[in-house]
PyMOL Python script that loads the backbone (N, CA, C, O; Angstrom):
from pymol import cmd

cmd.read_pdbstr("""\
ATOM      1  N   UNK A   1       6.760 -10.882   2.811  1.00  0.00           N
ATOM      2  CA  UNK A   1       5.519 -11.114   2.080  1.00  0.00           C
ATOM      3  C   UNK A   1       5.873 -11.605   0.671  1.00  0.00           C
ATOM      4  O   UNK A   1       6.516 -10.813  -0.018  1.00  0.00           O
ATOM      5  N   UNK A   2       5.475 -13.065   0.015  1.00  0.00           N
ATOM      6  CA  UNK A   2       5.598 -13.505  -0.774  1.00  0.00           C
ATOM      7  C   UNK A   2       4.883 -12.348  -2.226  1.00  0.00           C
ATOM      8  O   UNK A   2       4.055 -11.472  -1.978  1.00  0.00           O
ATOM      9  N   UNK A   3       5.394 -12.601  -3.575  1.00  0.00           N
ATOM     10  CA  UNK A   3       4.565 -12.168  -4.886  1.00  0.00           C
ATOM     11  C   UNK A   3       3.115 -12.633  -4.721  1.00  0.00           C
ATOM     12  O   UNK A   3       2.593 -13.532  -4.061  1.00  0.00           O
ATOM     13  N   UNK A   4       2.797 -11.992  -5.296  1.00  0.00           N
ATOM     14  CA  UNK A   4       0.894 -12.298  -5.420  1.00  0.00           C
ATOM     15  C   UNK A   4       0.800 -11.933  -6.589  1.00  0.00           C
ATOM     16  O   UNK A   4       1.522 -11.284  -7.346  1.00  0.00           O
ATOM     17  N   UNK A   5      -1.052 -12.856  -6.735  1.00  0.00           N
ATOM     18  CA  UNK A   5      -1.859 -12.477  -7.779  1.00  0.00           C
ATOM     19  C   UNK A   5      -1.517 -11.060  -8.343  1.00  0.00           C
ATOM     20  O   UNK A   5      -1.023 -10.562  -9.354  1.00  0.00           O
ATOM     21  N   UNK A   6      -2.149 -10.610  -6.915  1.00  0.00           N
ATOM     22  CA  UNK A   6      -2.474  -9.199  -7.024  1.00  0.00           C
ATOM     23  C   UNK A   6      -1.668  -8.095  -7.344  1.00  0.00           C
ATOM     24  O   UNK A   6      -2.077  -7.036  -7.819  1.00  0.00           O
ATOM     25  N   UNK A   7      -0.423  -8.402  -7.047  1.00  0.00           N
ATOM     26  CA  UNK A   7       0.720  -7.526  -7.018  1.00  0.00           C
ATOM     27  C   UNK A   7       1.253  -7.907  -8.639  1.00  0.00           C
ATOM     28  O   UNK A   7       1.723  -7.064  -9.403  1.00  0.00           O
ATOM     29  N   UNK A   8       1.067  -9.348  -8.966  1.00  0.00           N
ATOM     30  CA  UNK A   8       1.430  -9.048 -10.612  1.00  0.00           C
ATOM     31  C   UNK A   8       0.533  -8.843 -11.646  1.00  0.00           C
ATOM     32  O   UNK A   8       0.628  -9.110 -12.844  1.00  0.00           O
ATOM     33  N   UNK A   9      -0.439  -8.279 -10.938  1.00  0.00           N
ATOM     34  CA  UNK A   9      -1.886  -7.802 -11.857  1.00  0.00           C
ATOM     35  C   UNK A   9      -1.256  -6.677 -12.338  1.00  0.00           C
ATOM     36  O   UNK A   9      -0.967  -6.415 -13.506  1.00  0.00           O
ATOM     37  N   UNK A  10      -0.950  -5.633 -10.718  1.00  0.00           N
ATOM     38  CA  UNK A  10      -0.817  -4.247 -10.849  1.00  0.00           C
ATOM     39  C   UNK A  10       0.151  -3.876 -11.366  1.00  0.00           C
ATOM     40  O   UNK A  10       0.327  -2.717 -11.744  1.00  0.00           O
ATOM     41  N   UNK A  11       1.235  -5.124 -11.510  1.00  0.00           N
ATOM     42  CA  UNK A  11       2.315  -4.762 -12.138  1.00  0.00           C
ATOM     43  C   UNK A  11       2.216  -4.862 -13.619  1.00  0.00           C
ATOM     44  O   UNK A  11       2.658  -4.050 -14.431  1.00  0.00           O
ATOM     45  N   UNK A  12       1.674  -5.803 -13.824  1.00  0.00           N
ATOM     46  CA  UNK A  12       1.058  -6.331 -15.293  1.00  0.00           C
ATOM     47  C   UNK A  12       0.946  -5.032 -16.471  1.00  0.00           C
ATOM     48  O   UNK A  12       1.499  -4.714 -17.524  1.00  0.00           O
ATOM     49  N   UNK A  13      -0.279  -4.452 -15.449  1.00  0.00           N
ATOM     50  CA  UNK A  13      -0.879  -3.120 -16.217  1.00  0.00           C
ATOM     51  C   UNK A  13      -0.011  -1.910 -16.412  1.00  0.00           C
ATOM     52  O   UNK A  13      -0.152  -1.029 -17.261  1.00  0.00           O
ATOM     53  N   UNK A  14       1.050  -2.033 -15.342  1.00  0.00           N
ATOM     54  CA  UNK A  14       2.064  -1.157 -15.598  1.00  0.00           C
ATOM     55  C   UNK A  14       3.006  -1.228 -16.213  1.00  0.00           C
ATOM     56  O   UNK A  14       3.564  -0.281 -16.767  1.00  0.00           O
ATOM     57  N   UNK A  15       3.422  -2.623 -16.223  1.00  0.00           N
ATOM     58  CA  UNK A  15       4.166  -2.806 -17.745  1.00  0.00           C
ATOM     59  C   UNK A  15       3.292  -2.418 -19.084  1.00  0.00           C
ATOM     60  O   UNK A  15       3.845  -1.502 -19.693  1.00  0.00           O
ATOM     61  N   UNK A  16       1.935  -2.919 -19.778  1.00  0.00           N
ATOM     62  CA  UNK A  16       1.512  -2.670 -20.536  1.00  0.00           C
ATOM     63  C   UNK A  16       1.521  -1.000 -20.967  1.00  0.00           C
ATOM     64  O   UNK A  16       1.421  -0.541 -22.105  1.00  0.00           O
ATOM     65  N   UNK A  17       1.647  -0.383 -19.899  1.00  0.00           N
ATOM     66  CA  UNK A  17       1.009   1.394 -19.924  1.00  0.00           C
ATOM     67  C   UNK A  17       2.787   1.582 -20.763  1.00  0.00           C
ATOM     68  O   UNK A  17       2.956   2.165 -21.834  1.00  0.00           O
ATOM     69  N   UNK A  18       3.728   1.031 -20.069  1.00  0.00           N
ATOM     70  CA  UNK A  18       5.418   1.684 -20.196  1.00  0.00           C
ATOM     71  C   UNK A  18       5.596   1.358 -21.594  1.00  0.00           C
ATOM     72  O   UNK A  18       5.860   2.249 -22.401  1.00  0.00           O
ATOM     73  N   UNK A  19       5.450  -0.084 -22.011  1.00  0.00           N
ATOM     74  CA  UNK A  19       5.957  -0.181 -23.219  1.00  0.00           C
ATOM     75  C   UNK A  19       5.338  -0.102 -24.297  1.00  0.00           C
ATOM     76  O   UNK A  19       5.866  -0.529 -25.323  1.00  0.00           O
ATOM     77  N   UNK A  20       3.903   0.540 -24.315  1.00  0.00           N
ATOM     78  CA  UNK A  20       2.965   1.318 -25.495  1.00  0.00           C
ATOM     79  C   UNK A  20       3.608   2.942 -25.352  1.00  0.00           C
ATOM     80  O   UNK A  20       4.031   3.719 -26.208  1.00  0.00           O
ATOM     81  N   UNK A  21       3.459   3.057 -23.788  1.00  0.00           N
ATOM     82  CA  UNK A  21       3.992   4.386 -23.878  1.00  0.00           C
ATOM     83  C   UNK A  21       5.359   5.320 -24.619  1.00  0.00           C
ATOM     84  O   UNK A  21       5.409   6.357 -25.279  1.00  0.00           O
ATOM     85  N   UNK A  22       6.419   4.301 -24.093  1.00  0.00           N
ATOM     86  CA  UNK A  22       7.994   4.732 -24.581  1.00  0.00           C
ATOM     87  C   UNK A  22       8.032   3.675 -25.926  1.00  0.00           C
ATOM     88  O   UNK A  22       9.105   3.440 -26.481  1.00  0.00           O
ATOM     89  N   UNK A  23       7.076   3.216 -26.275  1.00  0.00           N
ATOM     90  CA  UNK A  23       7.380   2.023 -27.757  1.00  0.00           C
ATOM     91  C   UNK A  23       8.217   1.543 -27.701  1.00  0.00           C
ATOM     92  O   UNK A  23       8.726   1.395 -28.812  1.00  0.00           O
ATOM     93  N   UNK A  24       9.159   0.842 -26.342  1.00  0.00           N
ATOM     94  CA  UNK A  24      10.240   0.486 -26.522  1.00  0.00           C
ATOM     95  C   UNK A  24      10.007  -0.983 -25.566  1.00  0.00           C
ATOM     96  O   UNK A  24       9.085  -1.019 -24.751  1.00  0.00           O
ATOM     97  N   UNK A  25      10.551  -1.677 -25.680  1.00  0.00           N
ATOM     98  CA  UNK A  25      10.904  -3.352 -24.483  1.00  0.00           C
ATOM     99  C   UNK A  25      10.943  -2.572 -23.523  1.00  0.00           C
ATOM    100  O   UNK A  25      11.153  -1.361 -23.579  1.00  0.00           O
ATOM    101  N   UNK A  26      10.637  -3.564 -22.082  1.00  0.00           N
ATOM    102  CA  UNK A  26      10.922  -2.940 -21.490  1.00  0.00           C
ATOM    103  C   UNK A  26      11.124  -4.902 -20.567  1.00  0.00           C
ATOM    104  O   UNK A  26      10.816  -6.010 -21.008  1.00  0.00           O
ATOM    105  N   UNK A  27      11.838  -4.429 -19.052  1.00  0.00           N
ATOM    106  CA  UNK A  27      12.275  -5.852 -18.405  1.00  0.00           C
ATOM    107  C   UNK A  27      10.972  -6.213 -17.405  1.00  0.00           C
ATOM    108  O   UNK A  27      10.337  -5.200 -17.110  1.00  0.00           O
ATOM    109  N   UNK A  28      10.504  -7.331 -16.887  1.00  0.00           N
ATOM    110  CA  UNK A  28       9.016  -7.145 -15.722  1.00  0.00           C
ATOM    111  C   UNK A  28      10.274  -8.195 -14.961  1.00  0.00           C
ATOM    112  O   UNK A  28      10.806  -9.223 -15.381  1.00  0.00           O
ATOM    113  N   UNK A  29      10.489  -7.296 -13.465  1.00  0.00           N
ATOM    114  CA  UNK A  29      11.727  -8.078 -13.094  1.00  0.00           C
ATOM    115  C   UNK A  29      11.134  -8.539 -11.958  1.00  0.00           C
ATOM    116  O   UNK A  29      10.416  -7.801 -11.283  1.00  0.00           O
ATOM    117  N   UNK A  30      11.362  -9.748 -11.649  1.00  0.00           N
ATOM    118  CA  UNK A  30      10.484 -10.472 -10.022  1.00  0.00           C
ATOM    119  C   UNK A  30      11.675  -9.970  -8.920  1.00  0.00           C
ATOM    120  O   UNK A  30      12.863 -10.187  -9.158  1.00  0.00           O
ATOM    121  N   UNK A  31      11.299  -9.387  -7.886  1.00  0.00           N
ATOM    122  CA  UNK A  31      12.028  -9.112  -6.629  1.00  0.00           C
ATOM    123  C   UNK A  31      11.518 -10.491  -5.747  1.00  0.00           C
ATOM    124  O   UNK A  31      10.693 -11.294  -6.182  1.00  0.00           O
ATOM    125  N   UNK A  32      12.192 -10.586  -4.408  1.00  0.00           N
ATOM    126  CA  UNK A  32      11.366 -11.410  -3.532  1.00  0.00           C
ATOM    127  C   UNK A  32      10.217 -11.098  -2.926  1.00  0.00           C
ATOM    128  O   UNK A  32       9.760 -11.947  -2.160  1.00  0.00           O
ATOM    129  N   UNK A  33       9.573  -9.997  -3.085  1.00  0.00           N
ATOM    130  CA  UNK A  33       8.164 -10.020  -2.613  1.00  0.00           C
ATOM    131  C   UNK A  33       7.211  -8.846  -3.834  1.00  0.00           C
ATOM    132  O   UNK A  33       6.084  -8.393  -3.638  1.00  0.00           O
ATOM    133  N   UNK A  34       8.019  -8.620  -4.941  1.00  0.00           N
ATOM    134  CA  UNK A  34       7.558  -7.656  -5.816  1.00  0.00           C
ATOM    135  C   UNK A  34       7.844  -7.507  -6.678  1.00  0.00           C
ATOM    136  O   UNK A  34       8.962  -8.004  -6.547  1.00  0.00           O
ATOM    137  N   UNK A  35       7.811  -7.141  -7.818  1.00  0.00           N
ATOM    138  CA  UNK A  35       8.066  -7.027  -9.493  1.00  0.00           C
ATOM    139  C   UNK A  35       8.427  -5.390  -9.711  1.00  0.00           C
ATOM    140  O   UNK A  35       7.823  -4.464  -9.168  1.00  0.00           O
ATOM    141  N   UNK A  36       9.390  -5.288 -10.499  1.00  0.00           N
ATOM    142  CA  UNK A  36       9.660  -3.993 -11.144  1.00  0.00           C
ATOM    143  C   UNK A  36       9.825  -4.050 -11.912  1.00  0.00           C
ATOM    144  O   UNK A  36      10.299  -5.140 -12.233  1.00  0.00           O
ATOM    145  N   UNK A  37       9.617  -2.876 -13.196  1.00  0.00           N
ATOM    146  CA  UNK A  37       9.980  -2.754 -13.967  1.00  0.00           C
ATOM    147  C   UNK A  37      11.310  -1.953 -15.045  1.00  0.00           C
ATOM    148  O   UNK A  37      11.108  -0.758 -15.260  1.00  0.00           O
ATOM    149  N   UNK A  38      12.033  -2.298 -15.406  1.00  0.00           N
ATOM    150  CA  UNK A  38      13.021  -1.864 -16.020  1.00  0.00           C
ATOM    151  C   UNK A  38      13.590  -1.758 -17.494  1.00  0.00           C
ATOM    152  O   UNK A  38      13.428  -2.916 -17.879  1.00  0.00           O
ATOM    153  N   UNK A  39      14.088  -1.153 -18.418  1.00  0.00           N
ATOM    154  CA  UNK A  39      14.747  -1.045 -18.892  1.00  0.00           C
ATOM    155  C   UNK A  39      15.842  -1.794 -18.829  1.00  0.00           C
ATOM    156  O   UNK A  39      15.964  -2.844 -19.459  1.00  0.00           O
ATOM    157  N   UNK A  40      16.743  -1.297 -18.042  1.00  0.00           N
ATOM    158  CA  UNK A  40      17.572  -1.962 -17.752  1.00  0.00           C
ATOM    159  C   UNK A  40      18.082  -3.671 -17.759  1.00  0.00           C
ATOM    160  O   UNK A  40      17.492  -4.266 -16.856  1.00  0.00           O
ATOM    161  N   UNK A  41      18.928  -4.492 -18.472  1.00  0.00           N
ATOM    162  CA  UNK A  41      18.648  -6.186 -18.294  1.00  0.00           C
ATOM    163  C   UNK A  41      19.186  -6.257 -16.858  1.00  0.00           C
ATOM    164  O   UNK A  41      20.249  -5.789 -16.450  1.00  0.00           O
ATOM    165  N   UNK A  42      18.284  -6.910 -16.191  1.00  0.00           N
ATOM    166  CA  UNK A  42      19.073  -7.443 -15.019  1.00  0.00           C
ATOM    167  C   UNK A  42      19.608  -8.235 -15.417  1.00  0.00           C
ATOM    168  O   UNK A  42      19.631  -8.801 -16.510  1.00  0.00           O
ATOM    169  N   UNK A  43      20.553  -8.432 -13.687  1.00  0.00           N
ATOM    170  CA  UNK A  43      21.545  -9.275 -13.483  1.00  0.00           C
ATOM    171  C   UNK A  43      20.989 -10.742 -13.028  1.00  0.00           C
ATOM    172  O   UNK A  43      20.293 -10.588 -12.025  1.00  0.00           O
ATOM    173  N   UNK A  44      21.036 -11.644 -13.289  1.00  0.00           N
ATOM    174  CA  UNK A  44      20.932 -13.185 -12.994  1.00  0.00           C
ATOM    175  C   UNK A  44      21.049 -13.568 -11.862  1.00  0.00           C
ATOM    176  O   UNK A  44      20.227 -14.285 -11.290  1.00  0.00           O
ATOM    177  N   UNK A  45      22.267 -13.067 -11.299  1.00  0.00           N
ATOM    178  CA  UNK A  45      22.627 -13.242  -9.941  1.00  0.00           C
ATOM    179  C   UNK A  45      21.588 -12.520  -8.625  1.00  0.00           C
ATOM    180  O   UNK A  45      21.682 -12.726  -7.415  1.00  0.00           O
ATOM    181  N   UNK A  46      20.647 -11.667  -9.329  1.00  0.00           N
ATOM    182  CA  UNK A  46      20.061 -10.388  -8.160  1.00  0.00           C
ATOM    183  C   UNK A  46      18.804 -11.195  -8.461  1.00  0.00           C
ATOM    184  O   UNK A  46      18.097 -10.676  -7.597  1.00  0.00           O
ATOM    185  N   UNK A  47      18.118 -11.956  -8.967  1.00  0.00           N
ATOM    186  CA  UNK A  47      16.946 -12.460  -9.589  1.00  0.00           C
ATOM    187  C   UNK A  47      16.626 -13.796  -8.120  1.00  0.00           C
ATOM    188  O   UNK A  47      17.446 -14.511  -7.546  1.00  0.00           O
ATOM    189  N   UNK A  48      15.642 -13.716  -7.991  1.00  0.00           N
ATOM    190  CA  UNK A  48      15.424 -14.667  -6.549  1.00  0.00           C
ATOM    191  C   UNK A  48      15.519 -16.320  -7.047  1.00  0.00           C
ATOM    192  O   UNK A  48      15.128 -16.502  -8.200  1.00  0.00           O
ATOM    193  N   UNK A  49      15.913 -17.333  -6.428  1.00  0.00           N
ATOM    194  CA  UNK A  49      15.961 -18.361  -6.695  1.00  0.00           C
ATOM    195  C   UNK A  49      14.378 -19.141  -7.643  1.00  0.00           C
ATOM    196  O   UNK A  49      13.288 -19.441  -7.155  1.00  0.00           O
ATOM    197  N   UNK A  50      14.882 -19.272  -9.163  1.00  0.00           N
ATOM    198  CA  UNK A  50      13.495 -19.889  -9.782  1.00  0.00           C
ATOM    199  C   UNK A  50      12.867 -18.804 -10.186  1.00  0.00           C
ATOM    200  O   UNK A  50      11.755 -18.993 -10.679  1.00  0.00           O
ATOM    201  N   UNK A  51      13.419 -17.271 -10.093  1.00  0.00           N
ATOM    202  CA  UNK A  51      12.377 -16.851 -11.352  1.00  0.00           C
ATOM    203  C   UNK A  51      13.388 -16.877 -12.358  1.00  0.00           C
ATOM    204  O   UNK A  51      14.511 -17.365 -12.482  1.00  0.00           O
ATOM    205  N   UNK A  52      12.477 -16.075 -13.140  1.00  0.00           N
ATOM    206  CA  UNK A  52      13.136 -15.654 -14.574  1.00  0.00           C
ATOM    207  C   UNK A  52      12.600 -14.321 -15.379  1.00  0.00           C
ATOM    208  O   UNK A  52      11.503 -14.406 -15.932  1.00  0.00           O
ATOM    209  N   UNK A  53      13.325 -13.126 -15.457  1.00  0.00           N
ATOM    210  CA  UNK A  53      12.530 -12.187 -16.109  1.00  0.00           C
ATOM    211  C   UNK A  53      12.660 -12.055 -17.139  1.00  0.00           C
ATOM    212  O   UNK A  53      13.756 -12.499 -17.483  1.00  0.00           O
ATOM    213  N   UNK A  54      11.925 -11.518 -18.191  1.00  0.00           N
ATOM    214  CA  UNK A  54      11.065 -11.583 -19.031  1.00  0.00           C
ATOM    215  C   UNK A  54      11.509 -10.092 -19.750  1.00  0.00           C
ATOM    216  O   UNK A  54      11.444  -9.124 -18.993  1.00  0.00           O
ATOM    217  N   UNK A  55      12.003  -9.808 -21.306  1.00  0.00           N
ATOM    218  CA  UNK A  55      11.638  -8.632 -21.696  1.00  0.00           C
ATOM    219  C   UNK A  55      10.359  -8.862 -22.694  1.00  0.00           C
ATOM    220  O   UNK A  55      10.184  -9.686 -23.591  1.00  0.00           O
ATOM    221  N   UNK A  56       9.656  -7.960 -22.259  1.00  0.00           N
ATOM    222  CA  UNK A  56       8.232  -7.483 -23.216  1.00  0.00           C
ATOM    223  C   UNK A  56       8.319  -6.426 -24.277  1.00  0.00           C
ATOM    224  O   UNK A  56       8.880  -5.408 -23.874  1.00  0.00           O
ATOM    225  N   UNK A  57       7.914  -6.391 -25.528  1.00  0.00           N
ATOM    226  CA  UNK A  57       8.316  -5.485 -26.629  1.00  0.00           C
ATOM    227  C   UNK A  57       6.881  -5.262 -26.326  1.00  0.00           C
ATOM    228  O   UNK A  57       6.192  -5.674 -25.393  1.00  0.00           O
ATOM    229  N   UNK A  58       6.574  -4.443 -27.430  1.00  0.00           N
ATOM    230  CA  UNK A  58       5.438  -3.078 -27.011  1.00  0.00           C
ATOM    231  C   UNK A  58       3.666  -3.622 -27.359  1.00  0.00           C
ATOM    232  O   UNK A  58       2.673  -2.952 -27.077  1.00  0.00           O
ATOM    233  N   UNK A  59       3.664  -5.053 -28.058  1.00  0.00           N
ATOM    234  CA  UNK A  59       3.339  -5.847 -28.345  1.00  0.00           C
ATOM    235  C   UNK A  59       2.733  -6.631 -27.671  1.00  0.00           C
ATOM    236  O   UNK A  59       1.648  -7.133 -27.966  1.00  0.00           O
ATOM    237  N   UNK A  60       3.708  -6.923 -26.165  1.00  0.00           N
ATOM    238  CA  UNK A  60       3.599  -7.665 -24.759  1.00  0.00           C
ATOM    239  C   UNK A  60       4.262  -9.165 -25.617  1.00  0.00           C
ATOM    240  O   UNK A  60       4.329 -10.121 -24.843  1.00  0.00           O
ATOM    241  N   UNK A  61       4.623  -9.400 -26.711  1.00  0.00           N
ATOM    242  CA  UNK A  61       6.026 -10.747 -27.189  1.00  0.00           C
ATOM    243  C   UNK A  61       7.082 -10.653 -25.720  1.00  0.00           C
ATOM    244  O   UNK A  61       7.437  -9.651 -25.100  1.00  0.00           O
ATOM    245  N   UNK A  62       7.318 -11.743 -25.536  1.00  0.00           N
ATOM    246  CA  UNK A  62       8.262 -12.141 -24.894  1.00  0.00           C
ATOM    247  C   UNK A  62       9.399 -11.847 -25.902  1.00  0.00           C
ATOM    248  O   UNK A  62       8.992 -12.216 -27.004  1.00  0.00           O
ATOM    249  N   UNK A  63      10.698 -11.323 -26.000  1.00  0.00           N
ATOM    250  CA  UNK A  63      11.966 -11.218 -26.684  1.00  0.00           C
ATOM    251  C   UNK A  63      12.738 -11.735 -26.515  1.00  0.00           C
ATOM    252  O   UNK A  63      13.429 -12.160 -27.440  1.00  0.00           O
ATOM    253  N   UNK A  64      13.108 -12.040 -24.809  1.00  0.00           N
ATOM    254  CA  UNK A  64      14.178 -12.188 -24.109  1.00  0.00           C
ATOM    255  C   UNK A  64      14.121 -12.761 -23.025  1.00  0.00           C
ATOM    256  O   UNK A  64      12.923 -12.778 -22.742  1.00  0.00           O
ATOM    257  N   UNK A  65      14.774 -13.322 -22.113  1.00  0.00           N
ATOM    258  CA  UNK A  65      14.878 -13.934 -20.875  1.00  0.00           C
ATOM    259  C   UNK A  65      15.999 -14.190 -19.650  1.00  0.00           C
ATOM    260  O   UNK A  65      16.990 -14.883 -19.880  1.00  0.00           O
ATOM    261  N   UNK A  66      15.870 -13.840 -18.892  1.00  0.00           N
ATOM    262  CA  UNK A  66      16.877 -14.026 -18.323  1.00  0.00           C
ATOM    263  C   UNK A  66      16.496 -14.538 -16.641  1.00  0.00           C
ATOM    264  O   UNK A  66      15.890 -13.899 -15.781  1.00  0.00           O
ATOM    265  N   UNK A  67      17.287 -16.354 -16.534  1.00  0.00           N
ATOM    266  CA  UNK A  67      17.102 -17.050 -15.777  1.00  0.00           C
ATOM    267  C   UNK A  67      17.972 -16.535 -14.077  1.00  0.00           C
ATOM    268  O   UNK A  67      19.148 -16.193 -13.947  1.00  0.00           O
ATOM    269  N   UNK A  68      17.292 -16.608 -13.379  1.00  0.00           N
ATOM    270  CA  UNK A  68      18.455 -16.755 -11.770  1.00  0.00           C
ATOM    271  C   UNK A  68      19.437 -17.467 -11.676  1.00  0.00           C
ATOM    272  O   UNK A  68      19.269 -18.678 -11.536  1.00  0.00           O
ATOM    273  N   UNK A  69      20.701 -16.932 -11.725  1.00  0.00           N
ATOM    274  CA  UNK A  69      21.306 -17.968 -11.061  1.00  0.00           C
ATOM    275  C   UNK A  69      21.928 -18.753  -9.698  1.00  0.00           C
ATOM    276  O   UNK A  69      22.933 -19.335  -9.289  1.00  0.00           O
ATOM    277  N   UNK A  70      20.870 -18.421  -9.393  1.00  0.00           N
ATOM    278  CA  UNK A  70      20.841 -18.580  -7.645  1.00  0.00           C
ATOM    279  C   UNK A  70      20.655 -20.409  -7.689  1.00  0.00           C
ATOM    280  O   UNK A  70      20.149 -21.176  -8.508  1.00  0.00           O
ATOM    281  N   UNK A  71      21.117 -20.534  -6.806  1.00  0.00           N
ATOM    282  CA  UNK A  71      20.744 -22.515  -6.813  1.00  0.00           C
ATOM    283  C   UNK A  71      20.844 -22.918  -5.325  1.00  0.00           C
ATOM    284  O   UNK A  71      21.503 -22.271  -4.511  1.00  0.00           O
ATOM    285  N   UNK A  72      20.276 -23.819  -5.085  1.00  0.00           N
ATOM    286  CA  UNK A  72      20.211 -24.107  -3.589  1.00  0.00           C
ATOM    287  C   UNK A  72      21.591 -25.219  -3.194  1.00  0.00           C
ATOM    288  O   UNK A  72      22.000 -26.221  -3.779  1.00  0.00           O
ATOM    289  N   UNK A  73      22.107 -24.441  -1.800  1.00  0.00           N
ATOM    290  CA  UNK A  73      22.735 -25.149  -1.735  1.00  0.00           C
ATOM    291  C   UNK A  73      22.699 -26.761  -0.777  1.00  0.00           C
ATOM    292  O   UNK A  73      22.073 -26.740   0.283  1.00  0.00           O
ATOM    293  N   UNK A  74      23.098 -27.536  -1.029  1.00  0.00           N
ATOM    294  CA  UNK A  74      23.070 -29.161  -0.370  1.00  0.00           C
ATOM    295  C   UNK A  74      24.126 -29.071   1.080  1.00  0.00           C
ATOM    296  O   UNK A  74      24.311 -30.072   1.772  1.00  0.00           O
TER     297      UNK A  74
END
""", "prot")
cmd.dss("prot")
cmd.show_as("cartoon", "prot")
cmd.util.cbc("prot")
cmd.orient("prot")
């Protein structure tokens, strides 16, 4: 099952709740069918081909980024 609207709504709001809550960044990380959230920076390599996650400060600013490096192969 692909990401959805819907699934990065709910994730949306749950990032907003974490990083007012702990006042700290926090990561909104795309899986292949779902988003988590972390602390933690992911790894580039674990990130699905073409996303890119995102750290959010408490603010919801973008800070940081970090691209996939997954690439298709020919």
């Amino acid at each position: 099952m692909p990401r959805t609207e819907e699934v990065f709504a709910a994730t949306w709001k749950d990032l907003e709740w974490t990083v007012k809550h702990h006042n700290k960044p926090a990561w909104l990380v795309p899986l292949e069918d779902a988003y988590r959230i972390s602390f933690v920076k992911p790894d580039a390599a674990c990130l699905p081909l073409g996303a890119t996650s995102n750290l959010y400060d408490p603010d919801l600013n973008i800070v940081d980024s970090v691209p996939s490096s997954k690439t298709i192969a020919i």
